[in-house]
C-alpha positions, 0 to 999 in steps of 0.5 A: 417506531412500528412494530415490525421495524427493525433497528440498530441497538445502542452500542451498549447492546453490543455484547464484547467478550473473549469468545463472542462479539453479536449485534441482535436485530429483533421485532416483534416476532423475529430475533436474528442475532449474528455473532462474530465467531458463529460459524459459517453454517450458523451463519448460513441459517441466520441469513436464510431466516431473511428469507421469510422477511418482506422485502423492506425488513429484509434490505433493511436489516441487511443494510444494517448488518452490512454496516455494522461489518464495515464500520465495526471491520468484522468479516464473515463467511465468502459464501454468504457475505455479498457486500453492497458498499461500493468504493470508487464509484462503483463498477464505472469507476473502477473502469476508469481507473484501469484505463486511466492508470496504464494511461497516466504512467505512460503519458509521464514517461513521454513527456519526461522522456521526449517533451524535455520533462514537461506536459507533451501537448499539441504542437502548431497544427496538431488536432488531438487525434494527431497527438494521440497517434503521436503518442501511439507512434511512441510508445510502439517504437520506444516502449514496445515490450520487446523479448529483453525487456520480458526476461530483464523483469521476469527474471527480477520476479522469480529471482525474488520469488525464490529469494522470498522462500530460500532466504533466512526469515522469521515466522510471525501471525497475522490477525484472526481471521473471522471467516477461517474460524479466528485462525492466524496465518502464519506468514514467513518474512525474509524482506532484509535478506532479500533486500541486501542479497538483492544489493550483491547481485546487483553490484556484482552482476553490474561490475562484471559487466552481465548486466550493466544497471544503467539499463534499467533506465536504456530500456525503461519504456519497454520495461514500463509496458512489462510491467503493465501488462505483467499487472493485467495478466497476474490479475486475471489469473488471481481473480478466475483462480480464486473463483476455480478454487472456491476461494473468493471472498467478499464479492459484490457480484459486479465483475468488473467492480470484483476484478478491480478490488480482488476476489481472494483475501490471502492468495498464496503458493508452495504455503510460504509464499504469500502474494500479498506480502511479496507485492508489497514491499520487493517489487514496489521499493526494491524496483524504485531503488534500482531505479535510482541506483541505474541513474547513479551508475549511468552518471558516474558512466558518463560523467565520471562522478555521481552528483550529491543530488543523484546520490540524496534519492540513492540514500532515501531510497534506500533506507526507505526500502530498508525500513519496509524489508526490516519491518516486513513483519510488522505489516502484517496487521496494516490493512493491505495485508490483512483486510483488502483483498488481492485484486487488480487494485493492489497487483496494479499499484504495487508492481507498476503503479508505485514505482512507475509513477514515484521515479520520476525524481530520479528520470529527470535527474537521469536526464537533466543533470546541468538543470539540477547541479548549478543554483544558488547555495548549493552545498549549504542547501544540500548540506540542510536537505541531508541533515534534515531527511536523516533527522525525520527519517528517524522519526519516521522509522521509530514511530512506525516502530513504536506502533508496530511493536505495540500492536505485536506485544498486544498479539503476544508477538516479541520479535527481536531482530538485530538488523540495520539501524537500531534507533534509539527510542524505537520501542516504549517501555511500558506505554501509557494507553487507553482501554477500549473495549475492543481489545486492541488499546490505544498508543498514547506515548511516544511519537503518538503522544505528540501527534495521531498522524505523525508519521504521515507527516514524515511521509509527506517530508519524504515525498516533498524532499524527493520532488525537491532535489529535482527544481521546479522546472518539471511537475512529474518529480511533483507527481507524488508528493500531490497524489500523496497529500491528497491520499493522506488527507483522504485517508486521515479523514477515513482513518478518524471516521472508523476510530470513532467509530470503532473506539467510541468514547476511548477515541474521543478521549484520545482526541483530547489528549492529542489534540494535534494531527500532523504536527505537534502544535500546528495543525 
């Protein structure tokens, strides 16, 4: 190596203790030592020193640092930190996405709504412009965002809002944050209250006739365009108020690309209301079970009952949306809440993206119910289908739980509540672990110790089982279970890269005890 080469030492030469974490990159002439817990105006100082670099050391060294903060997960000051990494294929990439999404969510819903469930595509004659303004001519007379579907959505929304501030919860912390001086926000989480007062006021408000849930599904193409263009008007209010307030962090300096990821980390209001975790869970999973229950009521309207399929999403829909309220505040180290920053990504997916894109089990069966009911073995089938849903959601549930428990324990966190279900195993008693170096030790009993991915694989289940209900005669249903297995797999790969990574020998270690991924002895 020459001499005026800068390099990356060994992971030996990284300095952990209780105060400070460095990473030194010298030569002969120049030491730059970037520490974890300096503070923003030392920092400052560090990078200025870069300055007096030639431009091949500079980008070097930068380079490095970057990805030590990436890899090694450490944030910095939002002044002075413009990361270079770009995900998703940069600035063009992110376009595509933003144009794509609203795309894909409304070509879903013409398809199950005017194509009998199936692709729409060119009928004889037809070029594809035609179809194009067939498609235009659609959703202008069928999903144009008139004034009902405004106040049926908005008033969800701020119904939420306050439900978020007013209802009973509990206060818990978050990780230290670098850029804030290792401080811990204090988030305050009320999700299972919501939820279940969410639940009465549905049902009231639908027995009593003011608001009948089977419209839901009446007016759910003008109620689809809210939401989208609820998500584009929220985005660019999130983003322009974070850059008015001085409140940006992490930027790339790409305006779309920024837009597209988000330009604050922990957005919030009146000091309680947290936009990160009120998108996270009330408007994705509470929308999807209001979904469901519209389908049941229009059925039991129409038909007199409500089918064991209909009432299969209800169940799993439910205590999907009931195990992400009651464990509002464990989610609060997951990386959406604690790391990605509130952009267009995050507004997007969450108020439209998830529950647009993830009902389409319950449309079809709100519109095919002859298609679905009459097959073969049906009680035997359907018998089998509840059983084992139930059977892998406690899994799923108490895995999640396990973890989450663990990682608060580590935090010094011991919150104990008494909401519904309590499942036996939710907790490991003295678990076995292995030590890092990091701080934050590795699970090695429970559900982790059968496998390092298994509650993706009840994920998957979930998804399948939610697809399956519906037949095979239409692919939206099929929709999420095919975006998630690519995601998992996406984010498995992701997730083992930044453990290695970040863990080292204690991850190779863990590799060898749990030799299995998704399910134990399989695979």
């Amino acid at each position: 190596m020459k001499s005026d080469d800068y390099s990356l030492p060994a992971a030996s030469a990284i300095t952990t203790t209780s105060t400070c974490t460095s990473r030194r990159l010298s030569n002969n002439s120049t030491e730059i030592i970037i520490s974890e817990n300096s503070t923003p105006d030392i920092r400052r100082e560090t990078l200025k020193d870069l300055k007096t670099c030639n431009s091949d050391i500079k980008n070097e060294v930068l380079s490095s640092y970057e990805r030590y903060l990436h890899e090694g997960e450490i944030e910095t000051d939002p002044e002075n930190y413009y990361t270079r990494r770009l995900e998703f294929g940069g600035s063009i990439g992110v376009s595509i996405m933003m144009l794509s999404f609203p795309m894909l969510i409304y070509y879903m819903w013409i398809g199950a709504t005017f194509y009998n469930g199936k692709f729409p595509t060119r009928t004889a004659g037809q070029n594809y412009l035609q179809l194009l303004q067939h498609f235009g001519s659609l959703i202008y007379q069928h999903a144009f965002p008139g004034l009902h579907a405004w106040k049926i959505f908005e008033i969800f929304f701020l119904f939420e809002a306050v439900c978020y501030c007013l209802l009973p919860g509990v206060y818990t912390y978050g990780k230290p944050l670098v850029h804030m001086g290792g401080k811990k926000m204090r988030y305050y989480c009320s999700g299972i209250w919501s939820f279940y007062f969410t639940i009465l006021v549905m049902g009231f408000l639908h027995y009593t006739r003011i608001f009948k849930l089977y419209t839901l599904i009446d007016q759910l193409g003008p109620i689809i365009s809210v939401m989208i263009c609820s998500s584009f008007g929220i985005s660019i209010i999130a983003y322009f108020s974070a850059l008015y307030r001085n409140a940006q962090y992490r930027m790339t300096g790409y305006l779309l690309y920024d837009f597209f990821m988000g330009a604050e980390l922990n957005p919030r209001m009146f000091g309680i209301l947290d936009f990160k975790m009120f998108f996270e869970v009330r408007l994705p999973w509470f929308i999807l079970f209001g979904l469901s229950c519209a389908t049941a009521a229009r059925q039991y309207e129409k038909y007199g009952y409500v089918s064991a399929e209909v009432s299969f999403l209800v169940m799993a829909h439910f205590l999907y949306a009931n195990a992400c309220a009651k464990g509002e505040e464990l989610i609060i180290s997951t990386w959406d809440i604690y790391y990605e920053k509130w952009g267009f990504m995050l507004i997007f997916w969450n108020m439209a993206g998830v529950p647009l894109s993830y009902c389409h089990c319950t449309i079809y069966l709100a519109n095919h119910l002859s298609d679905v009911t009459n097959y073969p073995y049906r009680t035997f089938l359907l018998t089998t289908l509840f059983l084992s849903y139930l059977i892998v959601y406690w899994i799923w549930d108490t895995t999640n739980s396990q973890k989450n428990h663990f990682r608060a324990s580590e935090r010094g966190i011991t919150t104990r509540r008494l909401v519904f279900p309590q499942l036996p195993w939710r907790e490991v008693k003295n678990p076995r672990i292995i030590l890092t170096t990091t701080g934050d030790n590795i699970l090695v009993d429970g559900w982790y110790g059968y496998a390092r991915k298994i509650h993706y694989t009840c994920d998957l289940y979930f998804a399948l089982t939610w697809a399956l209900i519906t037949g095979f005669k239409s692919p939206f249903p099929w929709f999420y279970p095919t975006f998630f297995i690519a995601m998992i797999f996406h984010r498995a790969r992701r997730d083992t890269r930044k453990c290695r990574l970040k863990y080292g020998s204690s991850w190779t270690e863990y590799e060898k005890m749990v030799p299995w991924f998704f399910i134990p002895y399989v695979y």
